[in-house]
C-alpha positions in Angstrom: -53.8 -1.9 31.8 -54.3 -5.4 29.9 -50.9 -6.3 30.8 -51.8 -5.5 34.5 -55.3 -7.5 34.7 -53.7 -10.4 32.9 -50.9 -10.9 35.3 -53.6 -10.2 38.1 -55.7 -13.3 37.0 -52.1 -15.4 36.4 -51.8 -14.6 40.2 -55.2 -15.7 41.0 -55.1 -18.7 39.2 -51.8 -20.0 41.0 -53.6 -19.2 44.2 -56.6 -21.1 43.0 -54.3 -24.0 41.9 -52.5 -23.9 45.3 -55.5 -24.4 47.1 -57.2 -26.9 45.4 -54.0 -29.3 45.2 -53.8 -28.4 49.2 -57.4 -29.4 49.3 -57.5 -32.5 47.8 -54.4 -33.7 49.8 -55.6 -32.9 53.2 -59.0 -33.9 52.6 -57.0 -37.3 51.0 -55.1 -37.4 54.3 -58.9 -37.0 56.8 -57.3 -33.6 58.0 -59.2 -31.5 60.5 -60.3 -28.0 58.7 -62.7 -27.2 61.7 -59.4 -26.1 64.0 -58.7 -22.4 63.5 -54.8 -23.8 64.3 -55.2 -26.3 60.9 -57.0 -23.9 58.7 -54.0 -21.4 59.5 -51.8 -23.9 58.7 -53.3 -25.3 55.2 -53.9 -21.7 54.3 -50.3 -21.5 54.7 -49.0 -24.5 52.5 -51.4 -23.5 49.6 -50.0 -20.3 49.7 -46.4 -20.8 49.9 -47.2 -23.3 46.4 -48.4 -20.6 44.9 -45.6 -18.0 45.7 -43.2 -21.3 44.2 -44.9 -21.3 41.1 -45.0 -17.6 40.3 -41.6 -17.7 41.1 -40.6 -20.2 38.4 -42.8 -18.6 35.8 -41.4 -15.5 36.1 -37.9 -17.6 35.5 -38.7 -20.1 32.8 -42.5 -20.6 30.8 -42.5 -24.2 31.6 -40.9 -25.8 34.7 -40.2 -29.3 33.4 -37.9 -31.3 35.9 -37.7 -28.3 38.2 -41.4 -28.9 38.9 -40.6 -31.6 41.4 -39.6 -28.8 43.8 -43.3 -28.6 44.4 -43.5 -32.2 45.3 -40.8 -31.9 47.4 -42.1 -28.9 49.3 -45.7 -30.4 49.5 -44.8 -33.9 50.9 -42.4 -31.8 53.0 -44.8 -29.8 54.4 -47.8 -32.3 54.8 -46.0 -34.9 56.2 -44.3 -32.5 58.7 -48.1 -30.8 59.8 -50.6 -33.5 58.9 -48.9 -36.9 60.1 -50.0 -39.4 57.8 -47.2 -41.6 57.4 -44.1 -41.3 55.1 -45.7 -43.9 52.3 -49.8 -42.7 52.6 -48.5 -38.8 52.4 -46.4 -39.6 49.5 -48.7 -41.3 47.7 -51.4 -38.6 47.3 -48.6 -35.8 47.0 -47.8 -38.2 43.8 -51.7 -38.4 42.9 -52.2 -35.2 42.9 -49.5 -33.9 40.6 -49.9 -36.6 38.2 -53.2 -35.2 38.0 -52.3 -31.7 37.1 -49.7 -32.1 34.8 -51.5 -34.8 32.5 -54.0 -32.6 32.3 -52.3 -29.8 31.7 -50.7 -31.4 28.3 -53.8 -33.0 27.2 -55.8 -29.5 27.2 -52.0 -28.0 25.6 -51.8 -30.5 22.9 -56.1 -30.4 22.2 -56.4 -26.7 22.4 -53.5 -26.3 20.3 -54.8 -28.6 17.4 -58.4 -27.2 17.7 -56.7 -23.5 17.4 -53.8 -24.6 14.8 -51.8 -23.0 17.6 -48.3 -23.0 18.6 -48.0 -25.4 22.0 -45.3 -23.2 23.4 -47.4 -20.0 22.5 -50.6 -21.3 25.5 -48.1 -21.0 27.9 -46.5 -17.5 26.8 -48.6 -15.4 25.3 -51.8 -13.5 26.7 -54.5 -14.3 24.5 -57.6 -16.1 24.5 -56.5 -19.0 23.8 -54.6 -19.8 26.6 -57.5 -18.0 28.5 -59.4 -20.6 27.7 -56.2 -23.6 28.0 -55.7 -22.2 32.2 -59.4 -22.2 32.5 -60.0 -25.5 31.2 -57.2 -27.4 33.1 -58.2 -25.6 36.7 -61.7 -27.0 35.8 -61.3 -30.1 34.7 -58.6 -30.3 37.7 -61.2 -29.7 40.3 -63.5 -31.9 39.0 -61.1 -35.1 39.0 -60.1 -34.0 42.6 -64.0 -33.7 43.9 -64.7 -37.8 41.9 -61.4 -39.1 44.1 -62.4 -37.7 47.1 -66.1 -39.0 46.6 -64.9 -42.7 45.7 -61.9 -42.7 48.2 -64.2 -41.6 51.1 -66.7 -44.5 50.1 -63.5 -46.7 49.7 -61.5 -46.8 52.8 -57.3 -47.5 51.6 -56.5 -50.7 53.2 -53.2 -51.5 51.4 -49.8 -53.4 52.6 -46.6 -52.0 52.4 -45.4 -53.3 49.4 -48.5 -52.3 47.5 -48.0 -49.2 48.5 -44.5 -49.3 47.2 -45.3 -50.7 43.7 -48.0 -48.7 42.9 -46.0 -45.6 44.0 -43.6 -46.7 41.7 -46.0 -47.0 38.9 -47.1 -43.5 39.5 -43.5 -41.8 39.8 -42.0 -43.6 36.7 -45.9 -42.3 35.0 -45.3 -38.6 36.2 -41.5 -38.7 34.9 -42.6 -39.9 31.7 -45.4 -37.6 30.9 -42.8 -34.7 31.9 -40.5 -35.7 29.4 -43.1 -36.5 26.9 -44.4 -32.9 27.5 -40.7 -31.6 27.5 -39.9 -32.8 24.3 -43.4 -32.0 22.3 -42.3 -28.5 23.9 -38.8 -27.7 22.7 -38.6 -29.6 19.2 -40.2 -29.7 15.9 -42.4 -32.3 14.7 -45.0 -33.1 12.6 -48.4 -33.3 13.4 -48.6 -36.9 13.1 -45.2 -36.9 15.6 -47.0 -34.6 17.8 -50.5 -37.0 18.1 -48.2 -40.1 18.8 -46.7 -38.4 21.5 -50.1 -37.2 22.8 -51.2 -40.9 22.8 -48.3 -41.7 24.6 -49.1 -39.5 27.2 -52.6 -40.2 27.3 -51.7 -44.1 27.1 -49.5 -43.7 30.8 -52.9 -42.0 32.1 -55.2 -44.7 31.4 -52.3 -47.0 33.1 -52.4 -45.1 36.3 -56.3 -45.2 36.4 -56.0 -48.5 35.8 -53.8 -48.3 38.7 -55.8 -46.4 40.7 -58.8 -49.2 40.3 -56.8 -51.5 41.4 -56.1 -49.7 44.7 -59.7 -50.1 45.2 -59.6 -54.0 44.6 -57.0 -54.5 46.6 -58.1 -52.6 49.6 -61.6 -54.3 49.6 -59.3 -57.8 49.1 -57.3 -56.4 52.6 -60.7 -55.4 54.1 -62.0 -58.9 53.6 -59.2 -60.9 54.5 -59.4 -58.8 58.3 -63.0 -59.0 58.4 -62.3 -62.9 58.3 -59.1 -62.8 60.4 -61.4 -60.5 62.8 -64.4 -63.3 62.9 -61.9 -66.0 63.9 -60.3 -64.3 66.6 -64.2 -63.8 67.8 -64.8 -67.6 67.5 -61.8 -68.1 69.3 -62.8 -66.3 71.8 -65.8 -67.6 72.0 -64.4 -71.5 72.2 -62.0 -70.1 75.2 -64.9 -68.4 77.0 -66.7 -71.8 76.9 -63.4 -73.4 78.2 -63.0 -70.6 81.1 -66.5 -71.3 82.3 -65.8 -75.4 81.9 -62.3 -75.0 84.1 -64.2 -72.4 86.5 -67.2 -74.7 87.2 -65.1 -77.6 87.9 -62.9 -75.5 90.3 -65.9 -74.5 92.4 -66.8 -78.1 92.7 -63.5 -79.0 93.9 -63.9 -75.8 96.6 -67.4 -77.0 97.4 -65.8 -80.3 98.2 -63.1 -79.1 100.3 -64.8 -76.3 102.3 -67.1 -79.4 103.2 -64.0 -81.2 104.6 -62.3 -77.8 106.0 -65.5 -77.2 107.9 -65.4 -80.9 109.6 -61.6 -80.1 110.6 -62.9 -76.7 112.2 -65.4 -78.1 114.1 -63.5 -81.4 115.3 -60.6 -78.5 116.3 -63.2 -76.1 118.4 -64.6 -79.3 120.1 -61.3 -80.7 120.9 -60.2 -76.8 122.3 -57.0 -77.3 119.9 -57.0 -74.0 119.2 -53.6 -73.3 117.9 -53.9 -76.1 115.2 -57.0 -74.2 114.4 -54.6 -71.0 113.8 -52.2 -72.7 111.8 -55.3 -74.6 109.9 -57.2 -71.4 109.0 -54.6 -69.2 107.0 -53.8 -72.7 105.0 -57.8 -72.9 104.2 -58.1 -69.2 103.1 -54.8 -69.6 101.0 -56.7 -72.4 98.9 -60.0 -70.4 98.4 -58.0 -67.4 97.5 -56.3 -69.8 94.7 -59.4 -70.1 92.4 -59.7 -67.2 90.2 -62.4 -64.8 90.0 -64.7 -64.8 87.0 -66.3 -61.5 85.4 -69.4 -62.2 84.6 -71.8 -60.1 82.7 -74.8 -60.1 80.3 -72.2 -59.8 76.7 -70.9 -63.3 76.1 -67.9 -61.5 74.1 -67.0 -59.1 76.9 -66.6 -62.1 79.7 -64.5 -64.6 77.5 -62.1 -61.8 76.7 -61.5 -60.3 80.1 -61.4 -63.7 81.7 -59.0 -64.1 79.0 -56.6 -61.5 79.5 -57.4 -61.4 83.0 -56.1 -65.2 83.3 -52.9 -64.2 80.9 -52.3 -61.6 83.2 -52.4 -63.3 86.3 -50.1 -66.2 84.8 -47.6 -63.7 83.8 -47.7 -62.2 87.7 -49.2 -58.8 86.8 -51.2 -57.7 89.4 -55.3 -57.2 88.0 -58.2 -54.9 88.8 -61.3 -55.2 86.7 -64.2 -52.8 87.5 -67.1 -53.2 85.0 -70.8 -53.5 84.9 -73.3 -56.4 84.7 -75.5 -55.2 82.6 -74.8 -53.8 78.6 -76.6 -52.2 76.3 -74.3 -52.3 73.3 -76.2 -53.8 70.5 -75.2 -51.0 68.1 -71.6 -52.3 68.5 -70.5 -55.0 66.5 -69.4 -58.2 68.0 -65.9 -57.9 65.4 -65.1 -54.7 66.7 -65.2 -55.3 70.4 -63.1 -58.5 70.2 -60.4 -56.4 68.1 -61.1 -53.1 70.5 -60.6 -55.0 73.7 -57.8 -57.7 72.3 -56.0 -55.1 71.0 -55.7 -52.7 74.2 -55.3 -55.6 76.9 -52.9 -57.3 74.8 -50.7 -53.8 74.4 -51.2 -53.3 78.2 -49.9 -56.7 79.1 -47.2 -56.4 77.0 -46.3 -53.5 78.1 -46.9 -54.5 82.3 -44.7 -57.5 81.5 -41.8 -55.8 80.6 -41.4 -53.7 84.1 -38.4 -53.8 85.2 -37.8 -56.5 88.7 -38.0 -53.5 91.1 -41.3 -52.2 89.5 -44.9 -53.6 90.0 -46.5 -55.1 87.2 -50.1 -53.7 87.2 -53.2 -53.7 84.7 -56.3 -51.6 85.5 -59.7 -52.2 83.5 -62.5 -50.2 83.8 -65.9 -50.4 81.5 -69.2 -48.4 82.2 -72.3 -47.0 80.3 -73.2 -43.4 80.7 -75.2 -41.2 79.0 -75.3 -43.1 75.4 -71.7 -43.7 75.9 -69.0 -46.3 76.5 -66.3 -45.8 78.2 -63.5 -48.1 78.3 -60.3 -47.3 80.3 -57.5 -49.6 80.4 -54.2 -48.5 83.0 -50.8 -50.2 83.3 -47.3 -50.0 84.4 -44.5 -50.2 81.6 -41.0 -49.5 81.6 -39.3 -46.8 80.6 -36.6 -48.1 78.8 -37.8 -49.7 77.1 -39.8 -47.3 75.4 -38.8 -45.8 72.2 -36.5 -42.5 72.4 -39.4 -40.8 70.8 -41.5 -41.9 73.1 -40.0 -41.2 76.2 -41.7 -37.7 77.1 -44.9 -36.6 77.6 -46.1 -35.2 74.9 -49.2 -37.4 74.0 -48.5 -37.1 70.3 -45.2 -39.4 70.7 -46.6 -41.1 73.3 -49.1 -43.0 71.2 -46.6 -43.5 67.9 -45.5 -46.9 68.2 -48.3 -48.5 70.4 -50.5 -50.1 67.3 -53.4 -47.5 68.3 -54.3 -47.4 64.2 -56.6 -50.1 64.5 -58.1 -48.4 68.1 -58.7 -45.3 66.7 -60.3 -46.6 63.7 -63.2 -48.0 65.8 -63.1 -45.6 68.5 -64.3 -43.2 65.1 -66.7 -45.7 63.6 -68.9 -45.2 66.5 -67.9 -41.3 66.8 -65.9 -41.2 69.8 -62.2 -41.3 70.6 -59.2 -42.4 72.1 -56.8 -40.4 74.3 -53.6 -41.8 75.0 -51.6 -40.1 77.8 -49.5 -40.9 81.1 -50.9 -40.3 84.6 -49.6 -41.5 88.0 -46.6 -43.5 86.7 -49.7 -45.3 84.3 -49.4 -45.8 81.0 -53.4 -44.8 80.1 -55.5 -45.5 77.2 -59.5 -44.0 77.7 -62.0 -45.1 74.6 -64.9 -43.8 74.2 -68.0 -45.3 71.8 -71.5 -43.5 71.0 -73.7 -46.7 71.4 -76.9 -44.9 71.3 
C-alpha cells in the first residue's frame, strides 16, 4: 500500500513538473492559453514530458546526459506549435532546464548534509527525506519561474542575434557543467570537504548565469533605447521632408496659377478668332500640364501628411499607380507620434517594395486607406507583388506563411500596444495588410 501511494505521488509530481516547465515556456514565448485548440495542445506537451521522465526513472535513478532528450523534445515541440523563432524558443527551452536541474543539486547536496544522508539515497529511496528533497525543488522551481515571468513581462527582450548566440552559449556550456558536476558528486566517493567544493562550483556557474540573465535586461533596454532614438529621427525626418513637400507643392501651384492665366488668354484669343481646331489640339496639352502637379493629402496630423506625401511621391516616381482614401480630420492623440512614423513607414515601404517588383506585364498598384470608427483605427494598405519572387514558403495562401518573411514583427508589435491587430492575407490578386489601433 505505501509502495503504491508513493509511486502515485512520483507520478503526480512529474505531471506537476511537466506543467510548470510547459508553463513557464509558453507563457515566456506570449502564447495564447484562451484557445481551446492551444490549451489542447500545451496540455499535450506537458504531458508527453512527463510520460519521458517516468520513463527514464523507471530505467536509471538519475538521467545525467540522457536528460537532454527532454530539451530536445521540448524545443522540438514548442518551436513546431508556438512559432517563436529558432534562437528565442531555444533560449527559454535552455532557461528553463538550467533552472530545474541547479536546483535540483543544490536541495540534493543541502538536504543531504542537513540529514548526514547519502546523495544517491534522495533520489532512490522512499523516505522522508527525499519527501521533503521533491517537495522543495518543485517549490522553489515554481517560484523562480513566477519572479522570471514577472520581470520579463515588465522587461520586453530586445536582443540582436549575436547576443542571443553568446548568451545561449553561456547558458549551454552552464547546464553541461552543472550535469557533470552533479554526475560526478553522484557516482564517486569524496570527502565532505570534496563534496562542498563541488557544491560551490555548481552554485558558482548559477550565480554566472544570473549574472547573465541581468545582463539580458541591460542589454535589451540598451536595444530599446538605441530604436527609440533611431525611431525619433526617422520622425524628424519626416518632419523636415513634410516641410519640403509643402515648400515644392506651393511653388508648383504658383507656377499653375501663372500658366492657367496665360492658357486662359490663348483660349479666349482662339474662340474669338473661331480657330477652333488649334483650340482642340491646345486643350488636351493644357489639361496634360495640370494633371502633372501632384496631389497633396492634406489633413489635420502633421505626421500622417509628410508620410503619405512621402510614399505617395516615391511611389509615383517609381511608376506605381496610387490611390489614397483617408480622412481630414484625426483624433489620435492616444497614439504616439514614434509609432505611427514606424507603423506607416514600415507598411508603405514593404508595399512599395513589393509593387516595384511586378513583373513588366503586371500593373504596379498601391492602395491606402485610413478611417476612424467607433474608437478604432483602421489602416489598410493593398498592392500588387510578384509571385516569384516570393519565397517558396510563401507562395500559397495560407496566411501564416504569407506574413513570414515581410518584417510584420515590428507591425504587430504596435498593432498590440494599442490592443488591436494585424491581418495579413491575399485578396483579389492584392497583397493586403489591415491594422487595426484602439485609440479611445
Amino acid at each position: 500500500m505505501y509502495h503504491n501511494l508513493w509511486n502515485i505521488f512520483e507520478v503526480l509530481v512529474d505531471i506537476y513538473e511537466g506543467f510548470n516547465v510547459y508553463y513557464f515556456i509558453f507563457s515566456f514565448l506570449d502564447y495564447n492559453f484562451k484557445k481551446q485548440k492551444n490549451k489542447i495542445i500545451f496540455s499535450c506537451g506537458a504531458l508527453i514530458h512527463a510520460c519521458l521522465v517516468l520513463f527514464f526513472n523507471m530505467l536509471m535513478f538519475y538521467e545525467g546526459v540522457w536528460g537532454s532528450i527532454y530539451i530536445i523534445f521540448t524545443f522540438i515541440y514548442t518551436l513546431i506549435f508556438v512559432h517563436r523563432g529558432v534562437i528565442k524558443t531555444f533560449f527559454v527551452t535552455m532557461l528553463a532546464y538550467i533552472w530545474v536541474l541547479s536546483i535540483n543539486a543544490f536541495f540534493n547536496v543541502f538536504i543531504s548534509s542537513i540529514a548526514d544522508f547519502n546523495l544517491v539515497a534522495l533520489y532512490t529511496e522512499q523516505n522522508v527525506e527525499r519527501f521533503v528533497f521533491i517537495l522543495s525543488v518543485q517549490l522553489f522551481v515554481t517560484y523562480i519561474y513566477r519572479l522570471m515571468l514577472k520581470i520579463f513581462k515588465k522587461n520586453e527582450i530586445r536582443l540582436q542575434a549575436r547576443e542571443w548566440l553568446l548568451i545561449l552559449i553561456v547558458f549551454l556550456l552552464s547546464f553541461c557543467i552543472i550535469l557533470m558536476i552533479h554526475a560526478v558528486q553522484l557516482n564517486c566517493h569524496f570527502s565532505v570537504k570534496y563534496h562542498n567544493l563541488l557544491f560551490l562550483s555548481s552554485f558558482g556557474l548559477l550565480l554566472i548565469n544570473v549574472v547573465c540573465y541581468y545582463m539580458i535586461i541591460e542589454l535589451s533596454k540598451a536595444n530599446a533605447m538605441k530604436m527609440e532614438h533611431e525611431l525619433l529621427l526617422m520622425e524628424s525626418n519626416y518632419r523636415k521632408q513634410y516641410a519640403e513637400n509643402v515648400k515644392n507643392q506651393y511653388e508648383e501651384i504658383r507656377r499653375i496659377q501663372h500658366d492657367m492665366k496665360h492658357s486662359y488668354y490663348v483660349i479666349q484669343q482662339l474662340v474669338v478668332e473661331e480657330r477652333y481646331e488649334e483650340l482642340q489640339q491646345y486643350l488636351p496639352q493644357m489639361s496634360k500640364q495640370i494633371c502633372f502637379a501632384e496631389s497633396m493629402v492634406t489633413t489635420n496630423h502633421a505626421i500622417i501628411n509628410a508620410i503619405l506625401n512621402l510614399k505617395l511621391s516615391t511611389a509615383k516616381k517609381q511608376g506605381i499607380k496610387t490611390l489614397c482614401n483617408t480622412i481630414k480630420d484625426f483624433h489620435i492623440e492616444q497614439v504616439e507620434e514614434v509609432d505611427l512614423c514606424h507603423l506607416l513607414g514600415n507598411l508603405l515601404d514593404n508595399a512599395i517594395e513589393a509593387a516595384a517588383q511586378c513583373s513588366s506585364g503586371k500593373t504596379k498598384y498601391m492602395e491606402i486607406s485610413i478611417t476612424e470608427r467607433n474608437q478604432f483605427l483602421f489602416i489598410i494598405v493593398k498592392n500588387s507583388y510578384n509571385q516569384e519572387k516570393l519565397p517558396p514558403d510563401l507562395q500559397t495562401s495560407k496566411l501564416n506563411k504569407i506574413e513570414h518573411g515581410f518584417g510584420v514583427k515590428t507591425i504587430k508589435r504596435i498593432a498590440k500596444k494599442y490592443n488591436g491587430f494585424a491581418d495579413f492575407y491575399i485578396e483579389n490578386d492584392l497583397f493586403c495588410c489591415n491594422v487595426t489601433l484602439q485609440i479611445k
